[in-house]
N, C-alpha and C positions, 0 to 999 in steps of 0.2 A: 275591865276584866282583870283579875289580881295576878300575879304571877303564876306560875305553874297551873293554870285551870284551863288553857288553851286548849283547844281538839285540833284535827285534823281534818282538813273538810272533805278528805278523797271520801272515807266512809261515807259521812251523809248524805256524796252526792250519787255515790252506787246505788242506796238503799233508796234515795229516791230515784235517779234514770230506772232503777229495775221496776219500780211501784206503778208505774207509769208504760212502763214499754211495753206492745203488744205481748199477750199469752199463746199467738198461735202457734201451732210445733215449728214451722218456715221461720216464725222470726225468733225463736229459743234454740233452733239452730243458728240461725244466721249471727247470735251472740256468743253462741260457743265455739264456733268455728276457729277460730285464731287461736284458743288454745286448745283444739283436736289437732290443726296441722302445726300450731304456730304462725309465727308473727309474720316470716319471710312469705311463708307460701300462700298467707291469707290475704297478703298483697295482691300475689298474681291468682286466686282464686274467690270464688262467691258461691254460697249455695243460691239454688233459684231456686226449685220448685220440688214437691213428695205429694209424689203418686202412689199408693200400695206398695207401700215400704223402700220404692227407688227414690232415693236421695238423686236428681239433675244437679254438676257442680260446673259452672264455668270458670274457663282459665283463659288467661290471658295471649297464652302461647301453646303449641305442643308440648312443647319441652315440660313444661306442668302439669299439663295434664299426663302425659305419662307416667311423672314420677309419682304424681296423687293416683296412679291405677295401679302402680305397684306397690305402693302403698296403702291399698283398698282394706286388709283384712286389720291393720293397727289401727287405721280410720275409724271402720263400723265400730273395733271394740273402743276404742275414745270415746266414740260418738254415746255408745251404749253407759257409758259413766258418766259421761256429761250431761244427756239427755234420756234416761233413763225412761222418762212419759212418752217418746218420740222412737217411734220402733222405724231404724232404719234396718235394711236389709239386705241395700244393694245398692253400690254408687255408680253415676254414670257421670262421664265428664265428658265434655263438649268446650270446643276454644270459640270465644265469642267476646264480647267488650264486658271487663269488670270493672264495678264501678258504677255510681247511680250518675 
C-alpha cells in the first residue's frame, strides 16, 4: 500500500457489524441505547422487551432506575430520533441482572 492511501478500519467495520446485525425493533433499540442514555447509564441499564409501544428497560440497581424514570420524557424523545421505525411510547424499568 503507497503512502497516504491507508483508511481507517472503524468505518468498515461499522458498515459491516450493521449489515449483519438483526433488523428487529428490540435489537435497533438495543444498538441505540448507549447513545439515548449514554455510555455510564447503558452500563447499569438494557432494554429487554416492546410490547404496544412499552419499551421494558432493566437496571442494574434502584438508583438507575429511578434516574432513567425521571428521565423518561428526554428518553422517548431520543428514542424517537434514534429509532424513528420503532414507536416507543412508554418506558418501564424494573432492577434485574444486565448483562448477557
Amino acid at each position: 500500500m503507497r503512502r497516504g492511501t491507508e483508511r481507517k478500519l472503524g468505518p468498515a467495520v461499522k458498515r459491516l457489524v450493521d449489515s449483519i446485525a438483526p433488523q428487529t425493533p428490540i435489537a435497533m433499540l438495543e444498538r441505540a441505547w448507549p447513545r439515548v442514555v449514554g455510555e455510564g447509564l447503558a452500563a447499569h441499564s438494557q432494554p429487554g422487551s416492546l410490547r404496544g409501544g412499552r419499551l421494558s428497560v432493566t437496571c442494574s440497581s434502584s438508583v438507575y432506575s429511578q434516574e432513567l424514570e425521571m428521565l423518561s420524557p428526554k428518553l422517548l424523545e431520543a428514542l424517537a430520533r434514534e429509532c424513528p421505525e420503532v414507536p416507543v411510547e412508554t418506558l418501564r424499568f424494573s432492577v434485574g441482572k444486565v448483562g448477557s
